[in-house]
Backbone as CSV, one residue per row, in Angstrom:
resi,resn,N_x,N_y,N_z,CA_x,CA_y,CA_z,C_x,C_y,C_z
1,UNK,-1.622,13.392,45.324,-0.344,13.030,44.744,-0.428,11.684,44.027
2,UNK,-0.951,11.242,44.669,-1.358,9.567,43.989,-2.067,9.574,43.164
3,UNK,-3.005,10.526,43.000,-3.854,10.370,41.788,-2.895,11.118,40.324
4,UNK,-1.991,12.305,40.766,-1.926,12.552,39.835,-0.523,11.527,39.320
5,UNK,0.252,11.356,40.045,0.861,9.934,39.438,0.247,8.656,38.562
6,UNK,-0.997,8.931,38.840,-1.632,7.833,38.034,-2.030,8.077,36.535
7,UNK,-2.651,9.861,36.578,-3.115,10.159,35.290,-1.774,9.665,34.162
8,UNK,-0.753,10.438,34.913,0.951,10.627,34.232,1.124,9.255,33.538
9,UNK,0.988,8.321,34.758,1.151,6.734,34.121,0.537,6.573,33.152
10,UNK,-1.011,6.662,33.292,-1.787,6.269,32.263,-1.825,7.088,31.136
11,UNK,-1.584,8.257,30.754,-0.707,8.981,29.519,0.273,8.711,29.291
12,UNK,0.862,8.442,29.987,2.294,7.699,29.118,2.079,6.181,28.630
13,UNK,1.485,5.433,28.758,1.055,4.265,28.594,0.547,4.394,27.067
14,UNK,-1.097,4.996,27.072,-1.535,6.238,25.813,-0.839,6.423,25.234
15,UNK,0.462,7.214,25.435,1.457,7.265,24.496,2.240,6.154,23.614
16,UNK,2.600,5.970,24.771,3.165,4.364,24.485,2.534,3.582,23.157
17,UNK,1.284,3.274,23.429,0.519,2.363,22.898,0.308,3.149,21.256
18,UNK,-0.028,4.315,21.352,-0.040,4.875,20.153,1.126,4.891,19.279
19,UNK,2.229,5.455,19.653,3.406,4.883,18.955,3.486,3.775,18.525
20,UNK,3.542,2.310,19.392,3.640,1.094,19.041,2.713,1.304,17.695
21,UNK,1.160,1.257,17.821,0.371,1.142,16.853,0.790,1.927,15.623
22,UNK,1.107,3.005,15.451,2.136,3.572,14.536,3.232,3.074,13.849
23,UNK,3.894,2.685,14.484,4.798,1.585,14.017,4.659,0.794,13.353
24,UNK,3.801,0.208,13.532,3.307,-1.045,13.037,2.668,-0.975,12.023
25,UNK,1.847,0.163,11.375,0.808,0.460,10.844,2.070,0.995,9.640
26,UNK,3.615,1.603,9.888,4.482,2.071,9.154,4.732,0.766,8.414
27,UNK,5.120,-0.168,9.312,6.124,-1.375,8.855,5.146,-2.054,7.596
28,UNK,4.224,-2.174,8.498,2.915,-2.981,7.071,2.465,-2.201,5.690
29,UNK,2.467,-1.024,5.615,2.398,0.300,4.964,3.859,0.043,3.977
30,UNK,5.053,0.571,4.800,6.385,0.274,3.863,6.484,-1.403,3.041
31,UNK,6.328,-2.505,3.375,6.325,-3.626,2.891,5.487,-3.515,1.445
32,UNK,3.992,-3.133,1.744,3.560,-3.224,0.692,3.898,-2.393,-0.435
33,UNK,4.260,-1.399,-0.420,5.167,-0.415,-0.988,6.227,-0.919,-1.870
34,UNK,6.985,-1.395,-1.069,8.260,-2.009,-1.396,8.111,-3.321,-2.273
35,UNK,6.976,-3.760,-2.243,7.191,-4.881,-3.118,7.218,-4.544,-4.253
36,UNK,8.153,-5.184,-5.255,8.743,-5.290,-6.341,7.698,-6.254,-7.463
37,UNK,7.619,-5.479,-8.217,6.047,-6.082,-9.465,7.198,-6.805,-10.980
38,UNK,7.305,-6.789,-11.370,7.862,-7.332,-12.490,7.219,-6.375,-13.939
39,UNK,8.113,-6.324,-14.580,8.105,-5.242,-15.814,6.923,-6.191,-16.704
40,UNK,6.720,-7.058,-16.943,5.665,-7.770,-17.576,4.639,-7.359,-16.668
41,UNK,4.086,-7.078,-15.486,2.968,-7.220,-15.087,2.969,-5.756,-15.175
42,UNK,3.803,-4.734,-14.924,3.279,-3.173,-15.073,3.111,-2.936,-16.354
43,UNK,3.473,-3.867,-17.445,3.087,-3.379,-18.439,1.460,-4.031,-18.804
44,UNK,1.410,-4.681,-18.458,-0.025,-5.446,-18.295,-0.589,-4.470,-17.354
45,UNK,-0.435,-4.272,-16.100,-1.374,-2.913,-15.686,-1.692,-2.224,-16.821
46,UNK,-0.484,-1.657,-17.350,-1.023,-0.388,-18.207,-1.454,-0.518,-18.993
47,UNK,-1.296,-1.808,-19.954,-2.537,-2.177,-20.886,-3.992,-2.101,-20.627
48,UNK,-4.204,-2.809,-19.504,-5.735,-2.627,-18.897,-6.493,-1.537,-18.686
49,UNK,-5.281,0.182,-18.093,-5.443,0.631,-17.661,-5.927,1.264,-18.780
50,UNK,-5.216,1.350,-19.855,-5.535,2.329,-21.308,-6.715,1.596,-21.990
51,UNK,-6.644,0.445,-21.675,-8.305,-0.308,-22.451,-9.391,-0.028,-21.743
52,UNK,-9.098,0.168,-20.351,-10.269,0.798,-19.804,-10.690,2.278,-19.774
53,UNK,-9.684,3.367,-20.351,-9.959,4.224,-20.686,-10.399,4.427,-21.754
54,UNK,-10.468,3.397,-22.998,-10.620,3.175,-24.400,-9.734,3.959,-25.325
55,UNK,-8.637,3.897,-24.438,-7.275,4.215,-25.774,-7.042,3.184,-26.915
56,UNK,-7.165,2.156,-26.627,-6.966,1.070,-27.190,-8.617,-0.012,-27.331
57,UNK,-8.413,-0.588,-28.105,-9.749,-1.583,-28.391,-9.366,-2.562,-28.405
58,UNK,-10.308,-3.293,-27.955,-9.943,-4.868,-27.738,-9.283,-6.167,-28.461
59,UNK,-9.172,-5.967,-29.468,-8.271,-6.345,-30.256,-6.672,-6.338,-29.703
60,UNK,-6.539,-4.982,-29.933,-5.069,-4.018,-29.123,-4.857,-4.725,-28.302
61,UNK,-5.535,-4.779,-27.192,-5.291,-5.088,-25.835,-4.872,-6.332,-25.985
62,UNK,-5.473,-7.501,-26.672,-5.203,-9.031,-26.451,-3.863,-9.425,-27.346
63,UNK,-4.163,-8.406,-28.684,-2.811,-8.559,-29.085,-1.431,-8.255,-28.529
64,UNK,-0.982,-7.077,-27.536,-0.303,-6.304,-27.207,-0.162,-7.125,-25.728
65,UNK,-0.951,-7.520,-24.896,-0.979,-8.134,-24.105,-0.242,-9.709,-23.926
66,UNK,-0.589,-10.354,-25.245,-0.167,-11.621,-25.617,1.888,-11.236,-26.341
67,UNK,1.481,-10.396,-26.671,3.024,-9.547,-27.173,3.715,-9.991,-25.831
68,UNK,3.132,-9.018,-24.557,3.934,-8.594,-23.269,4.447,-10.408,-22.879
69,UNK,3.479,-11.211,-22.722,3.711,-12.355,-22.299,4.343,-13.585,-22.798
């Protein structure tokens, strides 16, 4: 009886602990998410992003870039 009271404890504990870590792993997960970038810098992502695909040539980019800023 005592032993199996113990497994119970110590699975629920297991449990316990996994949730917490879940949690936590949500909260840090949603934050970064949630942060808010500024319309100048996503457009600067996407400049980079298309010069590195070579939609644009380098020229483009510094001009269009210097535009954004």
């Amino acid at each position: 009886m005592l032993l199996s009271s113990a497994i119970f404890l110590g699975g629920l504990m297991l449990v316990v602990a996994l949730a917490l870590v879940a949690a936590v792993v949500r909260l840090i997960t949603s934050r970064r998410a949630s942060r808010a970038t500024s319309p100048t810098d996503q457009a600067c992502d996407i400049l980079g992003e298309r010069y590195l695909r070579g939609e644009i040539t380098t020229r483009e980019y510094r001009d269009r870039r210097h535009a954004v800023r």
